[in-house]
MDAnalysis code that builds the backbone (N, CA, C; Angstrom):
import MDAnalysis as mda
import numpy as np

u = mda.Universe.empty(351, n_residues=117, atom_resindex=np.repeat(np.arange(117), 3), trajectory=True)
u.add_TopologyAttr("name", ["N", "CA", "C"] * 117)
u.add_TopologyAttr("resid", np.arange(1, 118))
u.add_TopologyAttr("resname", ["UNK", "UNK", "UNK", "UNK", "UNK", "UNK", "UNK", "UNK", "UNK", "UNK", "UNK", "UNK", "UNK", "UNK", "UNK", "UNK", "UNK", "UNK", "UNK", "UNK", "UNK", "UNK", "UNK", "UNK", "UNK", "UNK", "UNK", "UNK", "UNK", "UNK", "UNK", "UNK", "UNK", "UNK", "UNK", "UNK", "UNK", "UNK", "UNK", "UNK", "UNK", "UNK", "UNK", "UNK", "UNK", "UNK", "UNK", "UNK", "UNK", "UNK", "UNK", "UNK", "UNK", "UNK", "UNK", "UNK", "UNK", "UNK", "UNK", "UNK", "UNK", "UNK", "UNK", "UNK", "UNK", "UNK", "UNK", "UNK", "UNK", "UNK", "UNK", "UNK", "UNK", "UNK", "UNK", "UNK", "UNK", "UNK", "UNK", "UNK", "UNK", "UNK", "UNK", "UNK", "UNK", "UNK", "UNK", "UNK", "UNK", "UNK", "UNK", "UNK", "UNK", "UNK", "UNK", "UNK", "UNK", "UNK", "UNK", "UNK", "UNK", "UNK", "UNK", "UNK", "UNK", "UNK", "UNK", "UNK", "UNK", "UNK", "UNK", "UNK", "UNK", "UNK", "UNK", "UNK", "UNK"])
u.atoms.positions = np.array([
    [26.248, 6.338, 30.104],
    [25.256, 6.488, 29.065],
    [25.791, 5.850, 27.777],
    [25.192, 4.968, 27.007],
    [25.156, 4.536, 25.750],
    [24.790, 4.999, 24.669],
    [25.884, 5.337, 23.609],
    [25.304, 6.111, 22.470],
    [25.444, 5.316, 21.601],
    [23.960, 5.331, 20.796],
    [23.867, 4.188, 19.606],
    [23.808, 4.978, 18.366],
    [24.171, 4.788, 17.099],
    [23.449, 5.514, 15.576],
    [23.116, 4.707, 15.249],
    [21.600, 4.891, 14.440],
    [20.809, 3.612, 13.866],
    [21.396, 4.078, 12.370],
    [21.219, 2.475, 11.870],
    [21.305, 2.308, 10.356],
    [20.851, 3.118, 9.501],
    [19.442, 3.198, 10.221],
    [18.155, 4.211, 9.304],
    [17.769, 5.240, 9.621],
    [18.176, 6.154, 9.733],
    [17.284, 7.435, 9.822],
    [16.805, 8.286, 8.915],
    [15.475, 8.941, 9.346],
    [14.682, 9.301, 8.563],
    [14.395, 11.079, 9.055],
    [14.605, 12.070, 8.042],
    [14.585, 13.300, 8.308],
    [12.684, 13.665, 8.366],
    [12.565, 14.458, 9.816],
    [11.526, 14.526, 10.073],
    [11.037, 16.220, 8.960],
    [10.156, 16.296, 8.755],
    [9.558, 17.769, 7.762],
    [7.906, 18.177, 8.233],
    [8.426, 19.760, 8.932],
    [7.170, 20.429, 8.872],
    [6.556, 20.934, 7.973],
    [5.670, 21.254, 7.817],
    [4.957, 22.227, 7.295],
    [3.383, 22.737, 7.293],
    [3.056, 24.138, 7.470],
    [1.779, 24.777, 8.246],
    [0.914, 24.322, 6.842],
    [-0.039, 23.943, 7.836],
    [-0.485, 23.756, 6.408],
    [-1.924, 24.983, 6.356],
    [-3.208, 25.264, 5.051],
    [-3.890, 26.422, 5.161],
    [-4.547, 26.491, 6.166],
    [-4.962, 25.737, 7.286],
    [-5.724, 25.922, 8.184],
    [-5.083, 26.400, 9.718],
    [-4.038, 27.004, 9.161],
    [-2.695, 27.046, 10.375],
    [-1.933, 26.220, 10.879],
    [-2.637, 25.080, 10.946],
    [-2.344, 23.713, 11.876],
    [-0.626, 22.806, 11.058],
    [0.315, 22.831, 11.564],
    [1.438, 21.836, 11.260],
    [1.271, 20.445, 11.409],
    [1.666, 19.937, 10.090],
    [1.831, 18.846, 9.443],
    [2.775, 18.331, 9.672],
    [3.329, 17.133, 10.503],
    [4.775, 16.321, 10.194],
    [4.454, 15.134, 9.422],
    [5.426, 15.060, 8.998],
    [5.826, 14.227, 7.674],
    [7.173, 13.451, 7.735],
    [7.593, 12.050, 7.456],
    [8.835, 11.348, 7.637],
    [9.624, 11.333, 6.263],
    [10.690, 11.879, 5.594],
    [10.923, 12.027, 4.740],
    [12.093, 10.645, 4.369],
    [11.267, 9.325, 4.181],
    [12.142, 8.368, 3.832],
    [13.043, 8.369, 2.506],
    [13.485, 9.280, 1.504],
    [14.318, 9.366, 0.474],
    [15.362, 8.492, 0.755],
    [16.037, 8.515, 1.754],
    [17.033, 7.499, 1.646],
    [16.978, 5.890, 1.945],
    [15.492, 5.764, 2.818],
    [15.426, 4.608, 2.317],
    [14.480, 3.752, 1.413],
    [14.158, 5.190, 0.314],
    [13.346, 4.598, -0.899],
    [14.722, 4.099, -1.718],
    [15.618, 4.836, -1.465],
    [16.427, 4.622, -2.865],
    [17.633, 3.547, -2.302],
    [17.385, 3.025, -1.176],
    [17.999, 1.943, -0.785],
    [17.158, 0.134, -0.712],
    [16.040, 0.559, -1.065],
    [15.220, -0.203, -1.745],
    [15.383, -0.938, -2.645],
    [14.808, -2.272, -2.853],
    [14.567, -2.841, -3.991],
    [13.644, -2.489, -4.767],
    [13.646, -1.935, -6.160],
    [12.441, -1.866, -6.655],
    [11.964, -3.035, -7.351],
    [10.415, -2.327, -7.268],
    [9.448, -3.440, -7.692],
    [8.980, -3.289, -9.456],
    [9.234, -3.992, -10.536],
    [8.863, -3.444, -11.535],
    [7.523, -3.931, -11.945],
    [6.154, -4.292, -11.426],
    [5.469, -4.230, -10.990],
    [4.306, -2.932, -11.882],
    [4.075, -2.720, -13.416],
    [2.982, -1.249, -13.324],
    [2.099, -1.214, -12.669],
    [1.505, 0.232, -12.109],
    [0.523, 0.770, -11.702],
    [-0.967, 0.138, -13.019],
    [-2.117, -0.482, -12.855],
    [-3.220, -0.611, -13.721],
    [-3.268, 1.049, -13.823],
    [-4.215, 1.214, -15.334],
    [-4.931, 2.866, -15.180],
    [-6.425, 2.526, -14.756],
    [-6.527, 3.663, -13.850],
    [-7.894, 3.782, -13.190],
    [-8.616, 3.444, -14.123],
    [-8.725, 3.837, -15.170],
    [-10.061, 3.657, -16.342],
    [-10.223, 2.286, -16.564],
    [-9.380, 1.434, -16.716],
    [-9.866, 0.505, -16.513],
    [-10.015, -0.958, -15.481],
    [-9.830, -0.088, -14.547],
    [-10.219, -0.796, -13.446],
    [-11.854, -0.256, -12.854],
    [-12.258, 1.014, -13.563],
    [-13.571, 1.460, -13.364],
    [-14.222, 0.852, -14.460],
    [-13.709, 0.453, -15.590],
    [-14.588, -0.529, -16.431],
    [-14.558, -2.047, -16.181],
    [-14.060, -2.587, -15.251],
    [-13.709, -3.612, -15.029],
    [-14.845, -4.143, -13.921],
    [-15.443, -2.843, -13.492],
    [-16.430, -3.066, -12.079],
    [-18.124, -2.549, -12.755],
    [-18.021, -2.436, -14.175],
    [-19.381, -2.661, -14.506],
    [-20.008, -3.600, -14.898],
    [-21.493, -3.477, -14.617],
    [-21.990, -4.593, -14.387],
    [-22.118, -5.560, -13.205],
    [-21.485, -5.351, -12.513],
    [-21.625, -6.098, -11.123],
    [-22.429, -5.632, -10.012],
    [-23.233, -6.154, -9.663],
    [-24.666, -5.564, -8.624],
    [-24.158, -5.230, -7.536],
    [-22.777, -5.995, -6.850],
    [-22.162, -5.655, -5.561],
    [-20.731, -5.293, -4.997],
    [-20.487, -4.369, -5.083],
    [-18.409, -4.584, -4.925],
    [-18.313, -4.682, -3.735],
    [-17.206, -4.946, -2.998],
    [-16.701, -4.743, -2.019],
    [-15.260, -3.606, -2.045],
    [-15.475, -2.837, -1.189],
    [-14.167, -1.795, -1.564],
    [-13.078, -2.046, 0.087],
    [-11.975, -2.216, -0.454],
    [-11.049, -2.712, 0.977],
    [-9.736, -1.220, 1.279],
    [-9.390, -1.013, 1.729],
    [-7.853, -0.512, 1.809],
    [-7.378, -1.162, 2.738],
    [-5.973, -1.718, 2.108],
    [-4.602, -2.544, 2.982],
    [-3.920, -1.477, 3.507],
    [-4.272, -0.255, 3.896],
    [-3.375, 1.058, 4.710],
    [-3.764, 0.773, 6.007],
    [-4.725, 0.511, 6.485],
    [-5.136, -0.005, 7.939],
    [-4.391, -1.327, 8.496],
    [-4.823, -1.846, 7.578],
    [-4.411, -3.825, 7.897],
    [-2.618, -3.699, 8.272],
    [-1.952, -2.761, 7.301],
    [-0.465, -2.843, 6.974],
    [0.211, -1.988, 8.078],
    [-0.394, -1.272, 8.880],
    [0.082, -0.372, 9.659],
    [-0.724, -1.105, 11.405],
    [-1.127, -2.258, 11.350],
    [-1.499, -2.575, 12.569],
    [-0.331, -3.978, 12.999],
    [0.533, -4.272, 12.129],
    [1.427, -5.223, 12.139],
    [2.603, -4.874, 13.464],
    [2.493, -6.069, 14.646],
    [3.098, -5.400, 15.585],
    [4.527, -5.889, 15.473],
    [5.501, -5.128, 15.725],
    [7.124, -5.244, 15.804],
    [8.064, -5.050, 16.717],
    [8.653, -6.029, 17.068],
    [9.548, -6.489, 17.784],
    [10.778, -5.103, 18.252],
    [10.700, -5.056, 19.419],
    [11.428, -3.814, 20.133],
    [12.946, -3.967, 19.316],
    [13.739, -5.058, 19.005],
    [14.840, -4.947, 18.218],
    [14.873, -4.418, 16.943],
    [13.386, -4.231, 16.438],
    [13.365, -4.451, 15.093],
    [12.578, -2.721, 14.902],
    [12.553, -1.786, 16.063],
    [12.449, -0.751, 15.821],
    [12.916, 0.257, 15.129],
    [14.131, -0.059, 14.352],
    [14.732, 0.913, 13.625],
    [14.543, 0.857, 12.204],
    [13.815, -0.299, 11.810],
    [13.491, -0.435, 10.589],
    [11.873, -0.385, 10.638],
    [11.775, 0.075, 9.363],
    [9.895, 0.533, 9.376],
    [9.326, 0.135, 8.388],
    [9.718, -0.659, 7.702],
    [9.474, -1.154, 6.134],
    [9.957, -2.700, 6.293],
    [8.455, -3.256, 5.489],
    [9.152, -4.742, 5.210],
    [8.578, -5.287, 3.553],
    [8.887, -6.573, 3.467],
    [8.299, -6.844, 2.235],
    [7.350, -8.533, 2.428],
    [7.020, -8.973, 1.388],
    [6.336, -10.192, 1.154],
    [6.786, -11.063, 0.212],
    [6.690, -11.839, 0.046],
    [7.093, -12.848, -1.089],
    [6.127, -12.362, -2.327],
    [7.400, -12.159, -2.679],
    [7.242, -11.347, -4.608],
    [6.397, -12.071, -5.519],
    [6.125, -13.373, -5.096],
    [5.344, -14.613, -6.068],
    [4.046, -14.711, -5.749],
    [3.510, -13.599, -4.746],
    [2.215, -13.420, -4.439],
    [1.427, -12.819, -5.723],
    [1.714, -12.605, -6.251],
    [0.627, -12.208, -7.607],
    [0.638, -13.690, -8.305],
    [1.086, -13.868, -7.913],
    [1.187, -15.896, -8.498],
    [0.127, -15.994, -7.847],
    [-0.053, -16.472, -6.574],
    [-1.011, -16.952, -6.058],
    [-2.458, -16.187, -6.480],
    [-2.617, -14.719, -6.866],
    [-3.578, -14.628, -6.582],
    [-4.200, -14.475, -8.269],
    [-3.459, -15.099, -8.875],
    [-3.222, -14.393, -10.344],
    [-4.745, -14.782, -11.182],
    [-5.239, -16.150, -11.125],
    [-6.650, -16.353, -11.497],
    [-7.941, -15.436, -10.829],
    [-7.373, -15.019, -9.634],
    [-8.428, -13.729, -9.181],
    [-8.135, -12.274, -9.484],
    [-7.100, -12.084, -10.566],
    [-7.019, -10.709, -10.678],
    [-7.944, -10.518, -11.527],
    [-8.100, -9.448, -12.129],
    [-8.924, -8.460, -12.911],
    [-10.409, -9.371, -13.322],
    [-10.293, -10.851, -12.339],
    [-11.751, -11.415, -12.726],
    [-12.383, -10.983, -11.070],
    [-11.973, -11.407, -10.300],
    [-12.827, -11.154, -8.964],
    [-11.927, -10.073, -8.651],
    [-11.115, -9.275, -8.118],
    [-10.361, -9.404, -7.734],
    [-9.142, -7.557, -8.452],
    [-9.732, -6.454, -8.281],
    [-8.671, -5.294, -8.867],
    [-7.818, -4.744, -7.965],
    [-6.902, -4.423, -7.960],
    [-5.970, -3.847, -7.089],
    [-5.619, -2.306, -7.546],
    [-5.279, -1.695, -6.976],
    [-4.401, -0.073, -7.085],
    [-3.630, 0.592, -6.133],
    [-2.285, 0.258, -5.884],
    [-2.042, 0.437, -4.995],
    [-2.485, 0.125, -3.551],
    [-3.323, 0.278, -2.710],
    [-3.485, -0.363, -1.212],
    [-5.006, -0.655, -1.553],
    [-5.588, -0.160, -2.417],
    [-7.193, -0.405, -2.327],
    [-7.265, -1.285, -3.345],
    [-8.351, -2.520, -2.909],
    [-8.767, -3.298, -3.599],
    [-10.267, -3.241, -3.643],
    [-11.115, -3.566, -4.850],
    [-11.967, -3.941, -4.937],
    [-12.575, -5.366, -5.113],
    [-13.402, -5.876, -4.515],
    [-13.903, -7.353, -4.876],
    [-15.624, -7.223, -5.668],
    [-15.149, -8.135, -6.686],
    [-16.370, -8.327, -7.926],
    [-16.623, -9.262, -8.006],
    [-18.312, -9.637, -7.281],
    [-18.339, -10.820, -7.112],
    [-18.894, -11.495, -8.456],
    [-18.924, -12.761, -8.414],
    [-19.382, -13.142, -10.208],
    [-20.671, -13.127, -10.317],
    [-21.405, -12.719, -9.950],
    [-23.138, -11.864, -10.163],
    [-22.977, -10.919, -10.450],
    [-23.297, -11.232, -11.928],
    [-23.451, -9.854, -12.902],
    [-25.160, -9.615, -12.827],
    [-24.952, -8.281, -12.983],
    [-26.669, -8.036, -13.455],
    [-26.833, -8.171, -14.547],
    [-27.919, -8.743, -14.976],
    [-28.964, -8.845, -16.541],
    [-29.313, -7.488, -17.105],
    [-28.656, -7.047, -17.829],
    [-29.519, -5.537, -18.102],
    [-30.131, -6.420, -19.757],
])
């Protein structure tokens, strides 16, 4: 028999939650803080909700689906986190806050048809 220790491990956490039913939860702390951070602010909601008036049509997206269907390589099972090229707000930078809001995983799209009030 072969005994391996992975690089990464992650402490698993219960807890009942009010409906009786237990909750697990992956408690990555150690590899948030082995992380690179991103200095990157959060927009404030307020004005990303003023940012979407006036527009007759949004589109509302979340990247929590899209980001969690990414398939990975049986070697590459011990790691659960990846990243992207950091210069992507470059690229998308003429579509921010004009077409284009972000917050964390949800995006909205504003298309440039404004209504006439």
């Amino acid at each position: 028999m072969l005994v391996e220790y992975l690089k990464w491990l992650a402490n698993v956490v219960h807890f009942r939650k009010k409906n009786n039913k237990v909750k697990v939860c992956v408690d990555f702390i150690d590899l948030n803080k082995a992380s690179p951070k991103d200095d990157f602010p959060l927009p404030h909601i307020d004005v990303l909700v003023d940012n979407t008036v006036g527009h007759s049509m949004l589109s509302f997206m979340d990247g929590f689906f899209g980001y969690n269907k990414i398939l990975m390589a049986l070697e590459d099972m011990e790691k659960t986190v990846f990243i992207i090229e950091r210069d992507t707000t470059t690229l998308f930078h003429d579509m921010m806050h004009k077409d284009v809001e972000v917050y964390v995983d949800d995006m909205i799209v504003n298309p440039q048809i404004k209504q006439i009030t």
